[in-house]
Structure formats: structure tokens, C-alpha cells
C-alpha positions, -999 to +999 in steps of 0.1 A: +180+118-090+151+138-092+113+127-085+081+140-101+058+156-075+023+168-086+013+191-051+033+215-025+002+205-002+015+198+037+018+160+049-005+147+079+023+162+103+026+192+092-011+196+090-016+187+124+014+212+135-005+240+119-036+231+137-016+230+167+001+264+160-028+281+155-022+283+119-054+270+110-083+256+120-100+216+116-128+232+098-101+253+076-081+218+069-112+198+064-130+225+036-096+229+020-094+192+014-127+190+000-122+218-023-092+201-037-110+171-041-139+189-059-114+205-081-090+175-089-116+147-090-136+152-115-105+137-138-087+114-115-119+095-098-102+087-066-125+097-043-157+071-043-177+075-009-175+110+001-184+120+038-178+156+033-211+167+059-202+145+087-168+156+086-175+191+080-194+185+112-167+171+132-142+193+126-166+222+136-170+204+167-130+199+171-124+239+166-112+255+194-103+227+213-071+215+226-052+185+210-045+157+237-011+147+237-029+113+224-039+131+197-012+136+165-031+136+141-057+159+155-081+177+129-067+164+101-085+152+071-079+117+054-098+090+036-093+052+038-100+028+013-134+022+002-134-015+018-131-005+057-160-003+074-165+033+084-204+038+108-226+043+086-210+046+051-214+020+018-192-005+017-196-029-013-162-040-027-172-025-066-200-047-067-234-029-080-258-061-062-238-051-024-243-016-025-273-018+002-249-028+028-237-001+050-217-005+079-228-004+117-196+003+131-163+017+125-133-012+119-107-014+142-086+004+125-107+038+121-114+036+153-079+039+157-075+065+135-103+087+148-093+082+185-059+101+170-079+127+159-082+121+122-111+136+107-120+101+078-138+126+046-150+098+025-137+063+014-112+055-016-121+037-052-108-002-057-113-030-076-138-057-074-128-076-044-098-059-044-082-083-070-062-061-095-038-034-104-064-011-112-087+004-096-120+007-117-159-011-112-192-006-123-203+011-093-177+039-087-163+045-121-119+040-130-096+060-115-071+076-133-034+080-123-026+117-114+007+117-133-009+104-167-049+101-167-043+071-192-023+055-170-038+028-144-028+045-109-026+009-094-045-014-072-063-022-050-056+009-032-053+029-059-079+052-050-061+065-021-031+065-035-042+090-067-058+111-035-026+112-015-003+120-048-026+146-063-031+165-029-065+156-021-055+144+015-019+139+029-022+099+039-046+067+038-047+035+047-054+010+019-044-027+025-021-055+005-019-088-007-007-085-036+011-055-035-019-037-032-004-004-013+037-017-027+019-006-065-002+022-064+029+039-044+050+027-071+025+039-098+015+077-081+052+082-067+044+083-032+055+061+001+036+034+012+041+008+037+032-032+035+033-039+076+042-073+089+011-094+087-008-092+115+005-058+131-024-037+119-060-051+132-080-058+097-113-063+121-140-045+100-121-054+068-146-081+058-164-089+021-192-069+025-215-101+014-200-117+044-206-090+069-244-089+060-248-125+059-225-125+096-231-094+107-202-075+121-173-100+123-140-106+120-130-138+131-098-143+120-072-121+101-068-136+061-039-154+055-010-130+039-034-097+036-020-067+059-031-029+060-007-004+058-005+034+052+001+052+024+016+088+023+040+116+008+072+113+035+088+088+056+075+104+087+038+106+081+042+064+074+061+059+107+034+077+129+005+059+107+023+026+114+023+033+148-011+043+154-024+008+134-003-008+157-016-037+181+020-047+192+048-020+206+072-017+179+110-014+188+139+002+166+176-006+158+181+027+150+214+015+133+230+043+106+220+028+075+260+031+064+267+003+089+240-015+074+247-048+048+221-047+022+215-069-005+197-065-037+169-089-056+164-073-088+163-105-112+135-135-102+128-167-119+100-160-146+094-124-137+116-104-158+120-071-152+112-041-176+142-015-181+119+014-173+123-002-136+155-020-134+175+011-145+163+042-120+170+011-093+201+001-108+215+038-104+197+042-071+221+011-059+253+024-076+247+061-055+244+042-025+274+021-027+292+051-035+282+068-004+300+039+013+268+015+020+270-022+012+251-036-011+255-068-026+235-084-055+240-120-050+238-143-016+235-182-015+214-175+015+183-162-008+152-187-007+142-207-036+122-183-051+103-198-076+093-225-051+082-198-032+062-177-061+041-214-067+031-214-032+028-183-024-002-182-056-013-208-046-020-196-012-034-162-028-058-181-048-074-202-020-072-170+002-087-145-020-117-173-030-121-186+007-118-220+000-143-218-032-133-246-064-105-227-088-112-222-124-105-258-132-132-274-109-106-284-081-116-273-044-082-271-019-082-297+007-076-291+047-046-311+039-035-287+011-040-260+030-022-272+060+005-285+037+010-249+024+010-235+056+036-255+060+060-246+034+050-209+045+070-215+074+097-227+062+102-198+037+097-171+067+124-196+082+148-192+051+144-154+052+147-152+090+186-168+085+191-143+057+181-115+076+209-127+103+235-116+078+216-089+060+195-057+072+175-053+045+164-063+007+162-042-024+141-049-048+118-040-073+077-033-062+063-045-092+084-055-130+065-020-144+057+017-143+019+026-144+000+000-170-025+018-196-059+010-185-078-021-196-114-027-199-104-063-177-084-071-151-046-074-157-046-105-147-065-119-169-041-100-197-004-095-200+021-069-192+047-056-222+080-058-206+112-051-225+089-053-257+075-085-247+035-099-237+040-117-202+011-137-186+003-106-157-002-129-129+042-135-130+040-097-121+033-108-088+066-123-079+076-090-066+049-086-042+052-119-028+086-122-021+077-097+009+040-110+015+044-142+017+071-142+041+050-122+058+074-096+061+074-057+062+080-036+032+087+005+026+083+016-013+100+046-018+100+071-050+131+070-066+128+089-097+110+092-130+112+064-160+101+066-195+077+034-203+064+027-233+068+065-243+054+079-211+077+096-181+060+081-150+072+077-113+094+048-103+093+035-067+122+010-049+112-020-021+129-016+014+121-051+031+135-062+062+130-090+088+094-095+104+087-063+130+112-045+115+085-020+101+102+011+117+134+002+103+120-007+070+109+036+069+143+048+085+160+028+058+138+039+033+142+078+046+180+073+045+179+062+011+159+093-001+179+116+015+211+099-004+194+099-034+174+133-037+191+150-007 
């Protein structure tokens, strides 16, 4: 089963290599990025706070040095999405009245990034507060998908993710709470990683309004939101994974053949369109003829629409802090605490599931790349099998891995036709909590079966 690609470009590992080798230089790597993103960005918008000088700079400095063995992804050029802090860059969330705040310091996470040698060349386009599956606001414009400019190329991170699928960089780190690196992956055809929550330090991560009312804080990590990388191969996400990383991670490095699997492809009140079920229908049927188990039904599976109510409901509170919903009604301590609750329980459930199975199949989200709106999905409908569906049931797929706090690997599986238009088609790899390295492999062995 073939995939579409749009670029021939080098991943962040092979870029580095060829720094390494000789091949080329920082300063080589860094203007060819730029030049790419000068060329492909007038059309696909992904790019909104460039840094182009100051990395130009940097990598000037970084010719003719010697990596340190600390150093893997030395000299080479990425972006990260438009809501880290990077020193001295804008960061306002897509809203026109917080564009005066830029940031002192570099998050944790770019720090990270930096120390490994990455040279960051500008920040990533999102949403307003980073609250839909596109990717568009009045301050940096809409990006378009790189496979269809009509087509939405996801959100919240689809910024980076149009940049890493058209060729502008080879990886990024966006984050997800709603499937906000899971979709744009799926959208653009590329591999991104949700981590398990709390792996990945999302200290410079905050609201921009609350950072200049604070200052430079991060107090606490949000409930269910994660940062994770997004990029065109398996091992470029492994070595991004690692170097986010605030725990050691371990491996079972078990042959995905002696693996069981099971599949979720059908979840109460989130129906899935056949421009997704099919390309992961057939993906299943080559694996279990290669020998690998999967099954499609298990009496250990949580209640999953239980789940979907509280896991929105937790979403909600999370993404308003606290603030009164729609209706007028403000979440209690006590509601909170109850959901909290029933959070753990449901990582519970999954954690006996994942005694008998290795991973879950599913679905990233019930669509290929949506047509852009003028508002935000969720405040619209999806068309799925010829039918209008209230958006916000579209997120049953990205909670049945975030709210469990578990780790998730989307992988391109091939190309679907939806509503008229071929597009790229990804495939979930989720596995028990800390399992991110496993999640990858699996997802690496799966490509190999399916495209070779």
C-alpha cells in the first residue's frame, strides 16, 4: 500500500549525519531550509514567526565545529510550534490584542532541543488557543494542507506539520490535547507522536495572557495536554522523544509478530467515514496475513462512551481554566476532583487491557483533511459517510489515548479518496503508559509490513 509523499528532502538524522560527514555545513542546512520555506510558503502558510537571522547566525557560529557526542541533532534546522516560548520571539496564541508579548526565555523543552544542537528557524502557525482542527487566526493568516491547499492541514499543530510534510524542515514539536499532533500527521501524511502525559516538560508552554500577567511560569503541567514530535520516519520520532524526555525510557523490544494486538475501529457516537475505515481495514488484513494477531473485539475494552463524557468534560474545564461553560455553569472543586477520579479508573481499565494486549489500533481522527471553514470545526459538523455529525464526536478518537493518558504513534498508511479528493490516511499505534518507544517500533514494523 502505497503512501503520497510531497519531498525527497533528508529527515533530522540524516541531516545531522551529513553535517557530521562533512557533507555539508550548519550554515548550508540552515539557508537551504529557508530557501524552501521562502519558496513553498507563500501557498501553504505554515511558517508564522520566522527567526531566519538569528539562526543564520547560529549556524555560522556552529561551522567548523565538532558535534559532541551529546549533540545528535547538531546543526540542524527545525521549527516548533508557534506557542513555545522561544527568547525573545512573539508568542501570542492567534490572538491580534497578545501580540506585544514576547518571550524572556526559552521553554524547557527548546532548551532541550538547542542543547542537542538544533538550530529552532522560526515558530509554526495554530489556532486560537490551540482549540481546533485547523490552523488559521487573524494574526498569522490559514495554513493550507500541502497535499490539497483547500484542504485544512489539521490542528493545532498544523503549522508544523504542513512544514515537516512539504519539506520545509525535517521535524517539530507541536503539542496535543485533542489530537493536536494525532491530526495534522493524519492530515499531511507524516508521523507524529502523542507522549505519555507528563514525559515531555510543557514549562514555557503557557497562555501567553498568563505569562505576562505571571511572568515566566509554569506551575503545573495541564491536565491531559502532552508535547510530542512530529516528523517524516519512525527514527527521527524516537530520538525527538528521547531528547523531550524528563524520565529514562525503557524498551520491550519484543518482535511485533509475537505481539497480540487488538483493533478499535467502531466507537459509540463517532462513526467512522469509509475514506478512513477502509485503508485501516486493509492495513489490518496485511498484518494478520504476515502472521500478527490482531483481534477486533475484547470484553476487556473500557466503557467508552462513559469515557468520551468525561474525558470532554475534563477538556472543557481544562482548556477554559476553570472559567463558567457556555451555559453559565462554573465546575466545582468537587467536580473536578470527582473527574479526576473517574480518570483513574479508566487508566486502571486500560492498564488490565494492556496485560493481555500490546497495543491498540485505531483510527486518529473519523476523517481525511476537512475543507477549510471560516469557524472552527467545532462549532460545525463533519460529513461522514454522506452524513452532517456535530464535530465535537470527532474527538472520541483522540481521547481514547489522551485521556488515559497514554502514548500514541500515527503512522501513514496510504492514500483515501474523501469527498472527491485523494488525501493521506494515517493509523493510531497506542500502547500502555511509558510505552512511547514501543508505540514507534510498532508503528516502524507496521510500515515496513505495509509499504516495505
Amino acid at each position: 500500500m502505497a503512501y503520497p509523499t510531497l519531498t525527497d528532502k533528508p529527515g533530522a538524522i540524516a541531516t545531522a549525519a551529513a553535517i557530521r560527514s562533512g557533507e555539508m555545513s550548519p550554515i548550508e542546512a540552515v539557508d537551504a531550509a529557508i530557501l524552501r520555506i521562502e519558496h513553498l510558503d507563500a501557498e501553504i502558510n505554515a511558517v508564522a514567526v520566522p527567526d531566519f537571522d538569528r539562526a543564520c547566525d547560529t549556524a555560522r557560529a556552529m561551522t567548523g565545529q565538532t558535534p559532541g557526542a551529546d549533540q545528535p541533532l547538531f546543526g540542524v534546522p527545525m521549527t516548533v510550534k508557534e506557542s513555545f516560548d522561544v527568547e525573545g520571539l512573539q508568542s501570542c496564541w492567534g490572538h491580534e490584542r497578545l501580540i506585544d508579548y514576547i518571550a524572556p526565555r526559552d521553554s524547557e523543552l527548546v532548551r532541550r532541543l538547542k542543547a542537542a544542537g538544533a538550530i529552532i528557524i522560526g515558530k509554526t502557525n495554530v489556532p486560537i488557543d490551540l482549540s481546533d482542527w485547523q490552523s488559521f487566526n487573524a494574526v498569522y493568516g490559514r495554513t493550507r494542507n500541502p497535499h490539497n491547499p483547500e484542504r485544512s492541514p489539521g490542528g493545532s499543530s498544523g503549522g508544523g506539520a504542513a512544514a515537516v510534510a512539504s519539506g520545509m524542515v525535517p521535524c517539530e514539536y507541536g503539542t496535543d490535547i485533542g489530537g493536536s499532533v494525532r491530526v495534522p500527521a493524519h492530515f499531511c501524511g507524516i508521523w507524529g507522536h502523542k507522549t505519555s502525559w507528563g514525559l515531555v516538560s510543557k514549562r514555557g508552554h503557557d497562555h501567553p495572557q498568563i505569562a505576562r500577567r505571571k511572568g515566566f511560569t509554569a506551575a503545573h503541567d495541564g491536565a491531559l495536554s502532552i508535547a510530542g514530535p512530529l516528523a517524516r520516519n519512525a527514527a527521527d520520532l524516537t530520538l525527538l522523544t528521547q531528547l523531550g524526555a524528563t524520565i529514562p525510557l525503557q524498551r520491550k523490544s519484543r518482535p511485533l509478530r509475537d505481539c497480540r494486538v487488538l483493533a478499535i475501529t467502531e466507537f459509540p457516537a463517532s462513526p467512522v467515514d469509509a475514506s478512513v475505515s477502509e485503508p485501516i481495514d486493509c492495513a489490518i488484513e496485511e498484518l494478520v496475513r504476515t502472521g500478527i494477531k490482531v483481534e477486533r473485539a475484547s470484553a476487556l475494552i473500557p466503557d467508552l462512551a462513559q469515557q468520551q463524557a468525561d474525558y470532554l468534560r475534563m477538556l472543557n474545564i481544562a482548556l477554559a481554566r476553570g472559567a463558567p461553560s457556555p451555559d453559565g455553569k462554573r465546575a466545582s472543586a468537587a467536580d473536578w476532583f470527582d473527574l479526576l477520579d473517574a480518570q483513574a479508573a479508566n487508566e486502571f481499565a486500560w492498564a488490565q487491557l494492556f496485560e493481555t494486549y500490546d497495543f491498540v489500533l485505531a483510527p486518529p481522527a473519523p476523517v481525511l483533511a476537512i475543507p477549510h471553514l471560516d469557524g472552527s470545526v467545532f462549532n460545525a459538523t463533519i460529513r461522514v459517510n454522506g452524513q452532517d455529525i456535530p464535530a465535537g464526536a470527532a474527538l472520541a478518537w483522540a481521547g481514547l489515548a489522551t485521556f488515559p493518558n497514554l502514548p500514541s504513534t500515527v503512522l501513514p498508511i496510504g492514500e483515501s479518496n474523501y469527498e472527491g479528493t485523494a488525501l493521506p490516511c494515517g493509523m493510531q499505534v497506542i500502547g500502555p503508559r511509558w510505552s512511547d518507544l514501543d508505540c514507534i517500533d510498532a508503528a516502524e514494523a507496521i510500515a515496513q509490513i505495509l509499504h516495505g
